[in-house]
C-alpha positions as CSV (number, residue, x, y, z in Angstrom):
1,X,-56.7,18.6,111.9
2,X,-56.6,17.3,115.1
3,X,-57.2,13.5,114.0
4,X,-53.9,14.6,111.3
5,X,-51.5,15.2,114.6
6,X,-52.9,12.0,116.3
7,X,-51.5,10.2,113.1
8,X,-48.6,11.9,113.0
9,X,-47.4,11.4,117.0
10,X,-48.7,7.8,116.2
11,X,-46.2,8.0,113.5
12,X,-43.4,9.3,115.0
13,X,-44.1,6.9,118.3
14,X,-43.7,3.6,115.9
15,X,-40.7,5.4,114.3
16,X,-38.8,6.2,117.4
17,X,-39.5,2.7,118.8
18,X,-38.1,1.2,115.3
19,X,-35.1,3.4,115.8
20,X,-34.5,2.1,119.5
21,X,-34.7,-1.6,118.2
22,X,-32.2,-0.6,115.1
23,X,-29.8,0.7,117.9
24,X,-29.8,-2.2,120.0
25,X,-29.1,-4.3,117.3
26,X,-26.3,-2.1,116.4
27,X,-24.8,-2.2,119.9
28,X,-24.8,-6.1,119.9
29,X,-23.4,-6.0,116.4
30,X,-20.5,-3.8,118.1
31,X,-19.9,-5.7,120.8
32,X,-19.5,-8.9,118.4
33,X,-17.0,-6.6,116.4
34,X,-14.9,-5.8,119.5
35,X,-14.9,-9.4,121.1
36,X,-13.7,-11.0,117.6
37,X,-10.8,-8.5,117.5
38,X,-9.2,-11.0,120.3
39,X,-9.5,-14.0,117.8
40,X,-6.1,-13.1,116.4
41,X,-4.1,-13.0,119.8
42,X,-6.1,-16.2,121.4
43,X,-5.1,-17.9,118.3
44,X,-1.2,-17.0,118.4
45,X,-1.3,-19.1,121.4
46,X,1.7,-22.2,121.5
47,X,1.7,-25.2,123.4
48,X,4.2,-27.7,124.0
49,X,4.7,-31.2,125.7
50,X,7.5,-31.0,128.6
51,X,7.5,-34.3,130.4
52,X,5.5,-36.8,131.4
53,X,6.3,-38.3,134.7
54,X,5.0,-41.2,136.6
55,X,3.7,-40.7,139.9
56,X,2.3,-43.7,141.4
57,X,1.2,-47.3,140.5
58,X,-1.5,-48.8,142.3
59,X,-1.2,-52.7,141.3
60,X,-4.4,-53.3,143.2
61,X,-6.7,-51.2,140.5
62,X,-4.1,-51.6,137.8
63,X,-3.5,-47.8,136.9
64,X,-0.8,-45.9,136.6
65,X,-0.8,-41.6,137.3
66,X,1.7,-39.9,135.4
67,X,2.6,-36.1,135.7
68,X,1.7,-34.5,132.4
69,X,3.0,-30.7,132.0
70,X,2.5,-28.7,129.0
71,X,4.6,-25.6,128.2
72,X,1.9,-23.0,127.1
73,X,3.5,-19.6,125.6
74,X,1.9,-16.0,124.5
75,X,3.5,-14.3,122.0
76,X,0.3,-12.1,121.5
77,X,0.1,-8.7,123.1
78,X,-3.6,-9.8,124.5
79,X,-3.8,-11.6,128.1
80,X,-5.1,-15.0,128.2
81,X,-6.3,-17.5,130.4
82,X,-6.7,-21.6,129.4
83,X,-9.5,-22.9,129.8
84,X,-9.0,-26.8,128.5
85,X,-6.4,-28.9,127.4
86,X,-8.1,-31.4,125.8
87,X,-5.5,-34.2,124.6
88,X,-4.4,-38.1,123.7
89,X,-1.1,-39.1,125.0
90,X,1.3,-41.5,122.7
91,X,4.1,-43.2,124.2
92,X,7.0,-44.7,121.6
93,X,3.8,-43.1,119.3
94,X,1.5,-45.7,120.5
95,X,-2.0,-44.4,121.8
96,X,-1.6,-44.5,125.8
97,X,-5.6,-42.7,126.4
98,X,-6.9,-39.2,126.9
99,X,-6.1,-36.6,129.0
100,X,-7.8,-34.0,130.5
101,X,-6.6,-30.1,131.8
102,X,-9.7,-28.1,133.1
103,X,-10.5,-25.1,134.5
104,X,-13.9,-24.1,132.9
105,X,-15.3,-24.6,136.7
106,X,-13.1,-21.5,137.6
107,X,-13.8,-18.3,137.2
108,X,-11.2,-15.9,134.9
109,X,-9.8,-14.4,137.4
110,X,-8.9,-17.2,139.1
111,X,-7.2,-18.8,136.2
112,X,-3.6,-18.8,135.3
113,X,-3.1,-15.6,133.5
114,X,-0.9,-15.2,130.6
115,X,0.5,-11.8,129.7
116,X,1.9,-10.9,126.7
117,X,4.9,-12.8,126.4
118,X,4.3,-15.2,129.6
119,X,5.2,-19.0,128.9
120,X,3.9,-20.9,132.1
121,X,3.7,-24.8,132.9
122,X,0.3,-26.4,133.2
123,X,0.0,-30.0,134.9
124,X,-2.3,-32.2,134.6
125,X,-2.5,-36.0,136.2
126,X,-3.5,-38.4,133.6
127,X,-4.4,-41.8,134.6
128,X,-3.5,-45.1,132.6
129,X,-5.6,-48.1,133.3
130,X,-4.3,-51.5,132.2
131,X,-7.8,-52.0,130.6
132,X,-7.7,-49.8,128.4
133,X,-4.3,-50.8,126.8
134,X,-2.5,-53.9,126.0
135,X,-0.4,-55.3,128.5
136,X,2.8,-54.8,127.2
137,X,2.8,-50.8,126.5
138,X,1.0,-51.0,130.3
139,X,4.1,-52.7,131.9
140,X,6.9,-50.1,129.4
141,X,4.9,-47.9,130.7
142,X,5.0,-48.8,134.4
143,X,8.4,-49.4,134.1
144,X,9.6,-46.3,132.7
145,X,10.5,-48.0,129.3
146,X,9.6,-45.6,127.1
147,X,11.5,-43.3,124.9
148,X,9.1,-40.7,123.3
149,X,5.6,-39.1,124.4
150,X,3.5,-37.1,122.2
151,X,-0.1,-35.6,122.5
152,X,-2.1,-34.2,120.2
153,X,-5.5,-32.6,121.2
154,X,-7.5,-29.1,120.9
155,X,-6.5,-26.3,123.7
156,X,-9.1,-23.7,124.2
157,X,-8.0,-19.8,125.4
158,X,-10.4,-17.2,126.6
159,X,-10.1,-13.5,127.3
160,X,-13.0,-11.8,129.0
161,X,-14.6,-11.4,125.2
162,X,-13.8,-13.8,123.6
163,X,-12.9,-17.9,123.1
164,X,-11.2,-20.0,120.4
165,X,-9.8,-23.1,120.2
166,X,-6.5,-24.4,118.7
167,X,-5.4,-28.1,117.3
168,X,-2.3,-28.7,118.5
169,X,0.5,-31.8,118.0
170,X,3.8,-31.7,120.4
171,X,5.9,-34.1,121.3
172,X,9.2,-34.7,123.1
């Protein structure tokens, strides 16, 4: 009889150490749900090209720095910071180079936050080096010739639970 309870507390030891592994793995499997109930709103997110400016010329390195500002809008009822702007600027729909807007090296709460509704400008400096084009789009370029920008790219939003990222084409 007594080797019979030693079994059973052996038993009932494995058992409750199988239940504590099957309720972890339940509480991750919630916390998954929750977080992927943001997906929705983080995906509602719009962006839009406002202007592109240029800023300075420096004939010594041959670049250019233009102003880029993007128009980003929340018509979700979640609050939402960007993360990255990841883009290629066209001017007169010719490929000028890619862009950058980053603040993944900042912590959430020091982010621009976007409340339901909010529509806030983002800018971003985006170099053009002569190299990289051919001379002629450089100089229209330079010399404020040209008519139309667009950028098309991937924007990511984050809340505290959650990421996604969104293609996006805009143009002005």
């Amino acid at each position: 009889m007594y080797k019979s309870q030693i079994n059973e507390m052996a038993l009932q030891s494995k058992m409750t150490v199988y239940l504590a592994i099957a309720g972890v793995f339940a509480l991750m499997g919630g916390i998954v749900f929750y977080a992927s109930l943001d997906n929705v709103g983080l995906e509602q997110v719009e962006i839009e090209l406002t202007s592109v400016k240029l800023k300075e010329v420096n004939s010594e390195n041959n670049q250019a720095k233009f102003d880029v500002t993007f128009l980003v809008k929340n018509p979700s009822d979640k609050t939402l910071t960007v993360s990255l702007i990841d883009y290629q600027l066209y001017g007169d729909e010719k490929l000028l180079g890619k862009g950058q807007y980053s603040t993944v090296d900042i912590s959430l709460p020091g982010r621009a936050i976007f409340y339901s509704g909010a529509e806030i400008p983002l800018k971003n400096i985006f170099v053009l080096s002569k190299s990289e084009v051919n001379s002629e789009l450089y100089e229209d370029a330079i010399n404020e010739k040209i008519v139309s920008f667009s950028a098309e790219g991937k924007i990511t939003t984050q809340t505290s639970w959650s990421e996604a990222d969104i293609d996006f084409k805009t143009g002005y």
